[in-house]
LOLO-574434 format. One record per residue (C-alpha): residue number from 1; residue in three letters; x, y, z negated. Coordinates in Angstrom, 3 decimals. Each point is the difference from the previous one (the first is absolute). Example, Ala and Ser with C-alpha at 12.3 -4.5 7.8 and 13.67 -1.06 7.14 Angstrom:
<rs>
- i aa px py pz
- 1 ala 12.300 -4.500 -7.800
- 2 ser 1.370 3.440 0.660
</rs>
This chain:
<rs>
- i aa px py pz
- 1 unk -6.181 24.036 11.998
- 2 unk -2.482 -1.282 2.494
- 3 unk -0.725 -3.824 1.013
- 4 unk -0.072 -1.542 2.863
- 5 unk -3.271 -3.060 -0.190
- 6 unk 0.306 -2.733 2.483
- 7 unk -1.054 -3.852 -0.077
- 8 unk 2.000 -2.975 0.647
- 9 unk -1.360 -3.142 0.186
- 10 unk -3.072 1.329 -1.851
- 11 unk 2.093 1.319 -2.755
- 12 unk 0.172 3.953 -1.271
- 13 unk 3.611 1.050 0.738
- 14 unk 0.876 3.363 -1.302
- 15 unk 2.763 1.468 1.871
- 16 unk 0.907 3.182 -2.297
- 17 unk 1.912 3.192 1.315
- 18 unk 1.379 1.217 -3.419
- 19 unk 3.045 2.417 -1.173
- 20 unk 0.447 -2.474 -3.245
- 21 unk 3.503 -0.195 -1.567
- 22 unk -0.733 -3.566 -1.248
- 23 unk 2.282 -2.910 -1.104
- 24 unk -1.148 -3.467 -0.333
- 25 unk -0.259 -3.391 -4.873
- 26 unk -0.163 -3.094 0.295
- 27 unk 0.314 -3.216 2.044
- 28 unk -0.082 -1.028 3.616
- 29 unk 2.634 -2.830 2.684
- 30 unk 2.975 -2.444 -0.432
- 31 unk 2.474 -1.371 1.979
- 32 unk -0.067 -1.174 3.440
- 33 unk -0.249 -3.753 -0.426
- 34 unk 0.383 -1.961 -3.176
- 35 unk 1.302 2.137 -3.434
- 36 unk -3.034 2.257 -0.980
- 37 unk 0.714 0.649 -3.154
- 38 unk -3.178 1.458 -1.061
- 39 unk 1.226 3.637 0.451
- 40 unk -1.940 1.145 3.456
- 41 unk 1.948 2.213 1.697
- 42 unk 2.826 -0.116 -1.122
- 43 unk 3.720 1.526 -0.286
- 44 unk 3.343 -2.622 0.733
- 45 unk 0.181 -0.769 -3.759
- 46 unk 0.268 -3.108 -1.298
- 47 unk -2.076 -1.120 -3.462
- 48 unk 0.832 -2.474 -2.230
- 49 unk -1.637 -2.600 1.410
- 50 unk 2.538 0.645 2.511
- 51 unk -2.471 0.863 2.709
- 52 unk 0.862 3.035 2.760
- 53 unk -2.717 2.562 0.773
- 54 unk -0.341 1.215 3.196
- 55 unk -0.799 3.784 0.835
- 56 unk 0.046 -0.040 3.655
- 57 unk -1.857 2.386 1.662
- 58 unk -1.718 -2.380 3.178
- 59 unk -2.636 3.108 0.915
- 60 unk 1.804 1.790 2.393
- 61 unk -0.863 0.046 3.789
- 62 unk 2.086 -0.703 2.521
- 63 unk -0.016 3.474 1.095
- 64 unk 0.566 1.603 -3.585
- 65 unk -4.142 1.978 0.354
- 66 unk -2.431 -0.884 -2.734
- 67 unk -3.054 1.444 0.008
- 68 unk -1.995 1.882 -2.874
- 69 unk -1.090 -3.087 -2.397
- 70 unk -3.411 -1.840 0.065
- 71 unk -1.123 0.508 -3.632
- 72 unk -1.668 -3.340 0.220
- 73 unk -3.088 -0.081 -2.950
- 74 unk 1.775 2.791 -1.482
- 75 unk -3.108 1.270 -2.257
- 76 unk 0.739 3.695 -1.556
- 77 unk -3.371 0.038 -2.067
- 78 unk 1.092 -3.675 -1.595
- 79 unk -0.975 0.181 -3.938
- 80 unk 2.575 0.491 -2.347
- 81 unk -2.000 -3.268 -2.294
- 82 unk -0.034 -3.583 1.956
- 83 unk -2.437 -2.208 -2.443
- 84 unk 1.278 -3.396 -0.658
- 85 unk -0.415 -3.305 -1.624
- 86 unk 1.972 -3.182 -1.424
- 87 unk -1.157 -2.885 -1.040
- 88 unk 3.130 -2.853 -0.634
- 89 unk -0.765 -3.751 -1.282
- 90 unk 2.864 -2.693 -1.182
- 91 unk 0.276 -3.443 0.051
- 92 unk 2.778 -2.772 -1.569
- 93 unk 2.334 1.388 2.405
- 94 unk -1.434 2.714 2.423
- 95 unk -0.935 3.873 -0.190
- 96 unk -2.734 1.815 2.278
- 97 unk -0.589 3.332 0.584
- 98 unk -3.125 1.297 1.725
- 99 unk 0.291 3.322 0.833
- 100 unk -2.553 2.043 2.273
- 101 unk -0.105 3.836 1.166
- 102 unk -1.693 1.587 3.104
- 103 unk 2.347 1.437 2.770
- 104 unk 1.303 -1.067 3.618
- 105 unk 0.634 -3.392 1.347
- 106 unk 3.152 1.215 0.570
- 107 unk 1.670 -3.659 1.293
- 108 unk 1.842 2.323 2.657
- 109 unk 3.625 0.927 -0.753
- 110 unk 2.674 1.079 2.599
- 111 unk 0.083 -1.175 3.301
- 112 unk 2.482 0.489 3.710
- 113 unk -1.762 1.668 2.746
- 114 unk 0.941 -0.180 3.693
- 115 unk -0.821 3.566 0.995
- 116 unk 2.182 1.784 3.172
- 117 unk 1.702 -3.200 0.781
- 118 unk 1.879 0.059 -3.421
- 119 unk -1.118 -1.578 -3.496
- 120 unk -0.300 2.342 -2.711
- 121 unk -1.500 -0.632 -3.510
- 122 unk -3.231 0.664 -1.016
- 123 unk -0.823 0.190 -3.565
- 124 unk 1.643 1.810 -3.361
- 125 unk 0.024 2.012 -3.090
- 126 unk -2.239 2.730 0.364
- 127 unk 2.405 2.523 -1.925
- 128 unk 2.664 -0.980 3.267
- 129 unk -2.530 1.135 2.496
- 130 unk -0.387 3.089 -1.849
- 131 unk 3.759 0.595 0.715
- 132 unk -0.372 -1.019 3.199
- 133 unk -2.945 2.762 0.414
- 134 unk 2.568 2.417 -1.977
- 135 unk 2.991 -0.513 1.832
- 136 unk 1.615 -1.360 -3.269
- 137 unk 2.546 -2.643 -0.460
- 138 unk 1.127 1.270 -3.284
- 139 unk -3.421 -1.190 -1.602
- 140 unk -0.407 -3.349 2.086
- 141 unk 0.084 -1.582 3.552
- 142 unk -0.899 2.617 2.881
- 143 unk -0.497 -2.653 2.687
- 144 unk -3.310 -1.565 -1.336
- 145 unk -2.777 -0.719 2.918
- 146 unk -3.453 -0.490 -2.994
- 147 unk -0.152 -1.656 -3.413
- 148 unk -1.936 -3.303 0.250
- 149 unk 0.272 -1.492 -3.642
- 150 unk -1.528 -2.806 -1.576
- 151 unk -1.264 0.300 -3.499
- 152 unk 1.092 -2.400 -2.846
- 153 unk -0.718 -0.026 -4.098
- 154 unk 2.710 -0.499 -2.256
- 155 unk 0.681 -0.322 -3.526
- 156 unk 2.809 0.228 -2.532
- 157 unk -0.077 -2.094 -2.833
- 158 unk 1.808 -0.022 -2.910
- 159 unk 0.580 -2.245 -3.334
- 160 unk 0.939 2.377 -2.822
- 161 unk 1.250 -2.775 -2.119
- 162 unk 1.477 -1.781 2.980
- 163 unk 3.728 0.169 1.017
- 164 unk -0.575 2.114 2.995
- 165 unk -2.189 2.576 -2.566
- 166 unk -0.125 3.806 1.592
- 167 unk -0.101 1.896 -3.372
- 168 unk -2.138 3.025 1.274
- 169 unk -2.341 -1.766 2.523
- 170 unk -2.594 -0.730 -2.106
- 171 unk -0.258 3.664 -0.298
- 172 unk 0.558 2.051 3.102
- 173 unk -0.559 -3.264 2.785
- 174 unk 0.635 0.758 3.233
- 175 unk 1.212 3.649 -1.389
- 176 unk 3.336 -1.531 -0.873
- 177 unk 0.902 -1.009 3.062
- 178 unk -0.676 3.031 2.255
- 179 unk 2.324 2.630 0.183
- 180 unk 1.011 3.720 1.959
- 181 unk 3.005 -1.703 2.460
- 182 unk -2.394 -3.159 0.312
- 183 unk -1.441 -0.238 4.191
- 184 unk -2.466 2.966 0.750
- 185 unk 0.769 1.438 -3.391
- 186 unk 1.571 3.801 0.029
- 187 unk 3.346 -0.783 -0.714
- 188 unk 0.125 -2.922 2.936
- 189 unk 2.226 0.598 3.120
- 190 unk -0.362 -2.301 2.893
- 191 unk 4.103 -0.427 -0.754
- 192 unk -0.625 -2.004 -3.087
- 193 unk -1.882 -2.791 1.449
- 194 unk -2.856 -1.866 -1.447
- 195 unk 0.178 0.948 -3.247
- 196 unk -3.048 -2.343 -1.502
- 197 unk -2.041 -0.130 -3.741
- 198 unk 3.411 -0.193 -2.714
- 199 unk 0.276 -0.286 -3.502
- 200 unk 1.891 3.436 -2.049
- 201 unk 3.619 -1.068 -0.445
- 202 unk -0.677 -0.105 -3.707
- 203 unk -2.383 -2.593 0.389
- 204 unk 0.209 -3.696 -0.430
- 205 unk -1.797 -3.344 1.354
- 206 unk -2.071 0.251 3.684
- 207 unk -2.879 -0.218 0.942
- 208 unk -1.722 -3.264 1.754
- 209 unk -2.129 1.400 3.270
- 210 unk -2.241 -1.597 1.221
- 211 unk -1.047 1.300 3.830
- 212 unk -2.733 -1.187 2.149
- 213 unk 0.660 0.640 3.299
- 214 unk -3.008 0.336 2.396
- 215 unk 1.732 -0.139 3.326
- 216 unk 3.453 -1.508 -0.574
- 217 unk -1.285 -2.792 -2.041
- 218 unk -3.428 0.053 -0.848
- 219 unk -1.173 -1.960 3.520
- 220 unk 1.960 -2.946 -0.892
- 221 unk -0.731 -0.261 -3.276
- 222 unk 2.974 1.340 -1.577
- 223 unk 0.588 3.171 -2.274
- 224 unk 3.794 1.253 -0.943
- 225 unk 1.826 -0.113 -3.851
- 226 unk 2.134 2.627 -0.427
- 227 unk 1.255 2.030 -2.821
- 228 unk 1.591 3.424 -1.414
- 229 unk 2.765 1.140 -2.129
- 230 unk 2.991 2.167 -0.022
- 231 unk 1.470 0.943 3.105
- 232 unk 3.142 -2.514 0.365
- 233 unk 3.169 0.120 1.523
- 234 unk 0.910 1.921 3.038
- 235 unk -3.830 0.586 0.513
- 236 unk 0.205 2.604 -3.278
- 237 unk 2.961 1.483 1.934
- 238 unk -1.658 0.139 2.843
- 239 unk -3.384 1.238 -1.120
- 240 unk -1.800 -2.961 0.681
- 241 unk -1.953 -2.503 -1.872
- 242 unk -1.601 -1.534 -1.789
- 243 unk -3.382 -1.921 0.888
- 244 unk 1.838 -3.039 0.546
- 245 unk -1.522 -3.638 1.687
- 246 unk 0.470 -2.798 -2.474
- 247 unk 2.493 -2.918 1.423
- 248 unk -0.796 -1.477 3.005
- 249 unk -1.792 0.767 3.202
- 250 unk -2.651 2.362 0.535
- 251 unk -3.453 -0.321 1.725
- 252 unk 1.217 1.676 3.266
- 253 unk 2.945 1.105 1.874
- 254 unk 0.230 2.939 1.935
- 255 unk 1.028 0.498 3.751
- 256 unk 3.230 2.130 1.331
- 257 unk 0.353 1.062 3.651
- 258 unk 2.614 -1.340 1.877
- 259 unk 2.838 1.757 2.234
- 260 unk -2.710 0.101 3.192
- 261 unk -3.136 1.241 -3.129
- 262 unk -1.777 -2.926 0.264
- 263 unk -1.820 -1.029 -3.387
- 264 unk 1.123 -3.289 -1.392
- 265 unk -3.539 -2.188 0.505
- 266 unk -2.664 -0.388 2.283
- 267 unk -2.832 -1.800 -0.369
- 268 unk -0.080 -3.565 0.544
- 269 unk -2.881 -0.478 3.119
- 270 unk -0.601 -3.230 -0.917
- 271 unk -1.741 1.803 -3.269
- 272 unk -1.927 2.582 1.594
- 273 unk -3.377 -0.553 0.710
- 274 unk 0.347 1.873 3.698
- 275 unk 4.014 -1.754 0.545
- 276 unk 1.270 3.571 -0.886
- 277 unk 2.984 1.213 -1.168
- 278 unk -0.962 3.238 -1.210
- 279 unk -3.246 1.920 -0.688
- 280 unk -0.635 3.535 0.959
- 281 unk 0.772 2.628 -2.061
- 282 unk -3.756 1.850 0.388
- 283 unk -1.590 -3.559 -1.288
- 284 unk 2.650 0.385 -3.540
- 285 unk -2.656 -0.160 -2.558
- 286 unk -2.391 -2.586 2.086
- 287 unk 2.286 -2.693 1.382
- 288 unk 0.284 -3.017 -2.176
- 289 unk 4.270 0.639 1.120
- 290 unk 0.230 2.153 -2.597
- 291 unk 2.587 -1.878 -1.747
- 292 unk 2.431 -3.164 0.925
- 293 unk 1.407 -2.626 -1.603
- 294 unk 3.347 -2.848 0.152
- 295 unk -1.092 -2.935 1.294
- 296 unk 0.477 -1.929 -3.312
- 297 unk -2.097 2.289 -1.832
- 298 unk -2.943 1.151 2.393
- 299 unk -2.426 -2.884 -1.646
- 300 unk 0.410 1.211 -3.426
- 301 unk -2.468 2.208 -0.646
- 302 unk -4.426 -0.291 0.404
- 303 unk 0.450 0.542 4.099
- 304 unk 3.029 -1.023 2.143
- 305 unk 1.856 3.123 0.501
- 306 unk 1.471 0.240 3.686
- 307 unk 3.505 -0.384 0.250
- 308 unk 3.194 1.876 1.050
- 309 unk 2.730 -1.219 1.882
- 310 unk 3.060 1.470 1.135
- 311 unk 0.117 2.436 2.569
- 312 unk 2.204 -1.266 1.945
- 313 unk -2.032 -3.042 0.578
- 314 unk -3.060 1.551 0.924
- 315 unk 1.798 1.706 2.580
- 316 unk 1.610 -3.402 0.936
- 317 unk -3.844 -0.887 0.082
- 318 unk -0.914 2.468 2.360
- 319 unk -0.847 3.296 -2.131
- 320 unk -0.048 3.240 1.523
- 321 unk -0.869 3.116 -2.247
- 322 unk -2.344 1.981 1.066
- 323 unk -1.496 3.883 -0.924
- 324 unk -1.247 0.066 -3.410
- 325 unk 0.947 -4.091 -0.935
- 326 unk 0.395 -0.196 -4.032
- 327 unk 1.849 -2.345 -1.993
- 328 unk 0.108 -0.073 -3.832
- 329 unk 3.373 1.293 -1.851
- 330 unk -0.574 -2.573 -2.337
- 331 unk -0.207 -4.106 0.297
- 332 unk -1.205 -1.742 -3.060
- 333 unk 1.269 -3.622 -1.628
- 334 unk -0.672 -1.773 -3.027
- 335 unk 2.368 1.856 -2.874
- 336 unk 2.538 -1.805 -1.885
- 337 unk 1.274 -0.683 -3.519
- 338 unk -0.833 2.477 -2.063
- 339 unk -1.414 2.745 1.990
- 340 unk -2.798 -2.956 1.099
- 341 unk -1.128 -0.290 -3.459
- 342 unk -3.518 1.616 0.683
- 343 unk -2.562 -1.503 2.247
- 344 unk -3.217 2.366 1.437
- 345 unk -3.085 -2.839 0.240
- 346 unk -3.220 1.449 -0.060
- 347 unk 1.181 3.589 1.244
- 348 unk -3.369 1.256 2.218
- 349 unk -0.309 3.516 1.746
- 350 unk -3.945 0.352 0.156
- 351 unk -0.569 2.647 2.545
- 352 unk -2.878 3.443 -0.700
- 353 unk -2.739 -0.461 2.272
- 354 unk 0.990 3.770 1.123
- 355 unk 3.318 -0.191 1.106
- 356 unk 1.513 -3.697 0.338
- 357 unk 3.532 1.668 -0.616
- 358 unk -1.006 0.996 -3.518
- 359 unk -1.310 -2.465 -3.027
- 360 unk 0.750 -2.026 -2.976
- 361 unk 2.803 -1.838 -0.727
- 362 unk -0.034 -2.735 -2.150
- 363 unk 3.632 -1.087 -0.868
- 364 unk 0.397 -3.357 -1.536
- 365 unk 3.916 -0.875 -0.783
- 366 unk 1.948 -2.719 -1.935
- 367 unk 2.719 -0.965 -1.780
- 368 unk 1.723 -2.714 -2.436
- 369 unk -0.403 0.833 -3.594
- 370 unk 3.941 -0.227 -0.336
- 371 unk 1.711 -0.290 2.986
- 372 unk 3.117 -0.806 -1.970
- 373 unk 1.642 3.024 2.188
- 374 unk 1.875 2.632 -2.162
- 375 unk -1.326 2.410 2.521
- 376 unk -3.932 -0.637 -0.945
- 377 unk -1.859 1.312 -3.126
- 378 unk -0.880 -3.517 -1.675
- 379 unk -3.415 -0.100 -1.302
- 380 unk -1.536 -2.591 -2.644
- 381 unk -3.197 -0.003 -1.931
- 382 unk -0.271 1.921 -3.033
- 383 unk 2.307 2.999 1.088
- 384 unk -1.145 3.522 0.888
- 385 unk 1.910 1.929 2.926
- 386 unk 0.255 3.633 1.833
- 387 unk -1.438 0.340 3.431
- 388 unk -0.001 2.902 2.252
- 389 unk -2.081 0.490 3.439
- 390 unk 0.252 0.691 3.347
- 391 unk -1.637 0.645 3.501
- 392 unk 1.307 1.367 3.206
- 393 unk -3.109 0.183 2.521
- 394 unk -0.949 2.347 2.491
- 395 unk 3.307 -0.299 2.517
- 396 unk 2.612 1.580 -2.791
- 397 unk 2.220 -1.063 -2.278
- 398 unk 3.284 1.660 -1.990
- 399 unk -2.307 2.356 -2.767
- 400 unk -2.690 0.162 2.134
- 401 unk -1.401 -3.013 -1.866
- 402 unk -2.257 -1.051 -2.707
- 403 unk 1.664 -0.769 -3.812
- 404 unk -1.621 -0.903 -3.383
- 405 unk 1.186 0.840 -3.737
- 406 unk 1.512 -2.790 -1.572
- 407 unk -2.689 -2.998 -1.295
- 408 unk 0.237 -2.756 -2.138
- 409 unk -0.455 -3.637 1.297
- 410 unk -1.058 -2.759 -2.373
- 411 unk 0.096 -4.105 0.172
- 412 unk -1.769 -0.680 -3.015
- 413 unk 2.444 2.504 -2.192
- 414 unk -2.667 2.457 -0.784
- 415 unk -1.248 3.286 0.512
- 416 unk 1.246 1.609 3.399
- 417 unk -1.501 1.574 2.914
- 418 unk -0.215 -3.042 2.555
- 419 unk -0.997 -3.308 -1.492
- 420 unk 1.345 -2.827 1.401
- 421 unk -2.644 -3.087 -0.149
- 422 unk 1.219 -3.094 -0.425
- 423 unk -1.235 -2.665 2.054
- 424 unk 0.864 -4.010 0.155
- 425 unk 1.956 -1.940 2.926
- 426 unk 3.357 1.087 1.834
- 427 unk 1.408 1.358 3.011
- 428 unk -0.750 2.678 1.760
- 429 unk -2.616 -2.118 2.719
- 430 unk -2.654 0.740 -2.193
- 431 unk -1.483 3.850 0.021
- 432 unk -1.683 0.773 -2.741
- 433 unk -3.260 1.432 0.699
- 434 unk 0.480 3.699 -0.580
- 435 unk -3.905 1.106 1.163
- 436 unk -1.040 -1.616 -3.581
- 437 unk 1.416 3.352 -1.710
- 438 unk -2.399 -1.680 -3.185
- 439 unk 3.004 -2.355 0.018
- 440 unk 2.888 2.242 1.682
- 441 unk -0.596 3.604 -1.715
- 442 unk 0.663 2.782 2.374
- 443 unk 2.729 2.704 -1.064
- 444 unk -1.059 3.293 2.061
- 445 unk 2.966 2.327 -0.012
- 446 unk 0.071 3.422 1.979
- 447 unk 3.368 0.410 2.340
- 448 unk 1.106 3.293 0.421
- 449 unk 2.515 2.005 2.530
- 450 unk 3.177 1.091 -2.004
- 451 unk 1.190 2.850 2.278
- 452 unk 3.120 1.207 -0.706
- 453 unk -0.306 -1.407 -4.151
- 454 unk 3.557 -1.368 -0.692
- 455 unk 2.021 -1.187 -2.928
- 456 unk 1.894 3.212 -0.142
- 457 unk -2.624 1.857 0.059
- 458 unk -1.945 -2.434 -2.777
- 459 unk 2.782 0.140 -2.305
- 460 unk 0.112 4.075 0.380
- 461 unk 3.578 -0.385 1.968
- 462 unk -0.800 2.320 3.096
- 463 unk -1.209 2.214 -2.687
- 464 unk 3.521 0.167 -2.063
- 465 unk 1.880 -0.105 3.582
- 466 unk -2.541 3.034 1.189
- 467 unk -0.359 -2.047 2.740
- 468 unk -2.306 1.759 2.182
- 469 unk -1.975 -1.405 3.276
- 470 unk -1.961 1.794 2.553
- 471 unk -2.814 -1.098 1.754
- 472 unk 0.186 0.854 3.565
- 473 unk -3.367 0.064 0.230
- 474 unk -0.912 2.881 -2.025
- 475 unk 3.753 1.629 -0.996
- 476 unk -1.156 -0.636 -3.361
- 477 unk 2.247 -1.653 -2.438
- 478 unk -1.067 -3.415 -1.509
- 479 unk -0.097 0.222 -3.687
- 480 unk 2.755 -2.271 -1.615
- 481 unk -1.274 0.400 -3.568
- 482 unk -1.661 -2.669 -1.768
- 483 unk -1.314 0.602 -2.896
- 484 unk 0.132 -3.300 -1.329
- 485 unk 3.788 -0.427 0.688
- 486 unk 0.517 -0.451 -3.798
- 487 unk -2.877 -2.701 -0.379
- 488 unk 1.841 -1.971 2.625
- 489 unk 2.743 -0.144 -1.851
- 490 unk -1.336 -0.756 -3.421
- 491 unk -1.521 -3.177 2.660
- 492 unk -3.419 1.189 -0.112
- 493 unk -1.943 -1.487 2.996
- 494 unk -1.590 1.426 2.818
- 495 unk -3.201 -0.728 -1.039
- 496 unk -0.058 1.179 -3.380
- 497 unk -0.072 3.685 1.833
- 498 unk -1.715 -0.498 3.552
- 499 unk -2.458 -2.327 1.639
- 500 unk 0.252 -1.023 3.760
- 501 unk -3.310 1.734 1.250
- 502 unk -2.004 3.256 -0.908
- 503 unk -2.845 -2.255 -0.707
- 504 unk 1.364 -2.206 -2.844
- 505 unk -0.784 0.828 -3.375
- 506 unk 3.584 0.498 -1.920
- 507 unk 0.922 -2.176 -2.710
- 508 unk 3.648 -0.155 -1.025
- 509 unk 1.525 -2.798 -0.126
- 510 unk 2.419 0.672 -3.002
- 511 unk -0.005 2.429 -2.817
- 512 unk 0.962 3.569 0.447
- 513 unk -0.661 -0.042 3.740
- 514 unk -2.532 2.474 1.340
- 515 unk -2.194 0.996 3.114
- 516 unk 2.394 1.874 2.215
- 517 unk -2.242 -0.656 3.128
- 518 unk -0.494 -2.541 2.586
- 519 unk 2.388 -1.077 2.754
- 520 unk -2.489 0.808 2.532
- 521 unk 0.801 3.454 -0.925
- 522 unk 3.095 0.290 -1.193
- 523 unk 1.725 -1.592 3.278
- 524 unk -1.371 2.398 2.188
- 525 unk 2.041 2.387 -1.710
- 526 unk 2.887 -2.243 0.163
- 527 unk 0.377 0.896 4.047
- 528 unk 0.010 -2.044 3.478
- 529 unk -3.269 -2.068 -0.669
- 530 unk -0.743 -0.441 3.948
- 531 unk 2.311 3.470 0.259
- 532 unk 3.476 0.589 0.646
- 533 unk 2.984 -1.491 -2.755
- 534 unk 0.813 2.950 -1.955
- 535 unk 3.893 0.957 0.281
- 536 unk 2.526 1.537 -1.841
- 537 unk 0.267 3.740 0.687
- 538 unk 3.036 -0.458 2.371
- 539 unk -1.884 -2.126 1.626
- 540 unk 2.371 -3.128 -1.152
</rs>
């Protein structure tokens, strides 16, 4: 391969030239207005909160011709280990969760660009570009323009005494709910749709997610609840499922073209600093219009948020697009029900002195003890629960992110991983102060890239199949042994057998584990870290 470096609005775009067979795991879109039902892009199905997802495809120029992708932040030297930390506080009625990492601001997500007197979309999974590079619809979109992405953090949670209990998560975390026909995974074809995080069919209860959002929610204060289970329904038929958005509206809704492919919003001029009604594509990363808002919601977060109105009224208005005019994908408003549950106050991106598109974020999110919602983990003092973490940064998502082992969380139940402090007074209006880490302990946890590392694979079922994958990369096959395929099923944990990083000292966590190496290691082994999705022989 060779790159392609370029800036764009004082931003490193890497436009790659590549001869990748790639395929693109986990979530991105919605539908074109109102029923996001926490499943990105997504397939026609309908969930059982009786929400339809939406799969269309809106990147496509008028005239059919994309161009090679802009690998936007794409960084192929990123480490396998992202450090983070937690820190999480209680009151009577309220739970916090402070939760910091370095990485990109990454409040940018997808966008419509007037380019060649036609709007195409801007913005994407990066795994889709890479088809679009290949030529290859059978592993994902091939019309993609350049994968702007925002970044988020996310965790699942899980009460093993509660009625939604996941039997295994305590054990295997995140591990559970990955799989080889799961987006970007080896056994994914862009004919089954999204096909999101899911629970084994043998398992029982879901998962409560929560996901933090740092362009589609984060600027007016919002995050997203969401959870996972089975597949359901037609979506198991189907393929798709099943990250699903808990009842209710979500924090955004997401633009369709029309029959003349014009984008559904414009902004509103009279919330423009300059009377605008679209920035320019080269200012993407410096133009406070980076994101817009409904007009009920635009006052909802720390800063107004500009607003967008329908297109058809800014052209009433006056609007003509011109070359290189960009308008987000996405409009953002005040989630309902349950999928509101969770508030961000106190979220802060504190910029490096280096490089004002890189720094620390500090995310501070909220929610209700019990929000009386069968869909929500309940929490109450004196019980200890699982927690898993995650963090997409860096323009990617699907498996190109960040995920943690399984942890314990405690409120006042005893020994666990993260402490909870409890602290007086209710609501969530009051932050605690999470810089006193005397009072707030610090939890720091190393995230890790999973590769390719799957249930089947886990439980040694690619192994009994003689499933075999080959990395287009090298020709080489991709091991699908795992040694500890029997300890998984006797439910011995991931961490009584591996730490996260090379440079933690192993202790197992339960008897009869032992060191079998780090996953800073072992996951380079496990194929397409930053590298091409390993495929079955046949190539699918």
């Amino acid at each position: 391969m060779y790159l392609k470096r370029k800036r764009l609005g004082g931003r490193l775009l890497i436009a790659a030239t590549l001869s990748w067979s790639v395929a693109g795991c986990s979530p991105t879109g919605g539908n074109g207005n109102d029923n996001v039902n926490g499943n990105d892009n997504v397939n026609g199905n309908v969930n059982g909160n009786g929400n339809v997802n939406d799969n269309v495809n809106d990147n496509v120029n008028d005239n059919g011709s994309v161009g090679a992708p802009v690998l936007v932040g794409l960084d192929q030297d990123k480490p396998i280990i992202l450090p983070f930390t937690v820190q999480a506080a209680y009151n009577d009625d309220t739970m916090f969760f402070h939760m910091s990492w370095e990485g990109d601001r990454g409040d940018t997500h997808d966008y419509f660009r007037y380019t060649d007197g036609a709007w195409q979309r801007e913005g994407g999974v990066r795994r889709d570009a890479q088809s679009t590079i290949d030529g290859d619809p059978l592993r994902g979109s091939t019309t993609q323009n350049s994968t702007i992405y925002e970044s988020r953090v996310t965790f699942m949670l899980d009460d093993p005494n509660g009625p939604n209990a996941v039997p295994d998560f305590g054990a295997m975390g995140c591990m559970l709910t990955c799989h080889d026909n799961s987006r970007a995974m080896p056994l994914w074809v862009a004919d089954d749709g999204e096909v999101h995080k899911y629970l084994p069919d043998d398992s029982t209860g879901r998962l409560d997610l929560w996901h933090h959002r740092l362009g589609r929610a984060n600027p007016i204060g919002a995050s997203d609840d969401q959870w996972v289970g089975l597949r359901i329904g037609a979506e198991a038929d189907s393929g798709g499922g099943s990250r699903h958005g808990d009842t209710g509206d979500g924090p955004y809704q997401t633009a369709s073209v029309d029959d003349d492919g014009n984008p559904s919003w414009a902004f509103d001029p009279a919330s423009t600093e300059d009377g605008s009604f679209a920035f320019q594509f080269d200012d993407l990363f410096t133009s406070p219009l980076r994101y817009f808002a409904r007009e009920d919601s635009a006052n909802l977060g720390p800063a107004p948020v500009s607003v967008g109105i329908d297109y058809a009224d800014a052209i009433a208005m006056g609007y003509e697009p011109g070359e290189g005019d960009t308008v987000p994908r996405r409009r953002l408003r005040q989630p309902t029900e349950s999928r509101g549950d969770i508030s961000a106050t106190g979220t802060t991106f504190t910029p490096s002195a280096d490089d004002p598109l890189q720094g620390r974020w500090a995310s501070n999110i909220q929610r209700a003890l019990d929000t009386g919602n069968d869909d929500d983990t309940a929490l109450a003092e004196g019980n200890v629960y699982n927690i898993a973490f995650a963090v997409h940064t860096g323009m990617v998502t699907v498996r190109d992110h960040y995920v943690s082992f399984a942890y314990t969380l405690s409120l006042g139940g005893g020994a666990a991983d993260v402490q909870a402090v409890n602290i007086s007074g209710t609501g969530a209006a009051n932050l605690p102060d999470f810089s006193d880490s005397g009072q707030f302990p610090v939890t720091n946890i190393d995230l890790f890239l999973p590769g390719i590392t799957s249930w089947e694979f886990l439980t040694g079922a690619n192994d009994d199949l003689g499933l075999e994958f080959i990395d287009p990369a090298t020709s080489a096959a991709v091991d699908q042994i795992h040694g500890g395929a029997s300890f998984v099923a006797t439910g011995l944990s991931c961490t009584a057998c591996h730490t996260a990083a090379d440079s933690e000292d192993f202790v197992a966590s339960e008897p009869g584990g032992f060191p079998a190496g780090s996953m800073e290691t072992l996951t380079r082994q496990r194929g397409g870290i930053h590298a091409p999705t390993p495929l079955p022989p046949n190539g699918g």
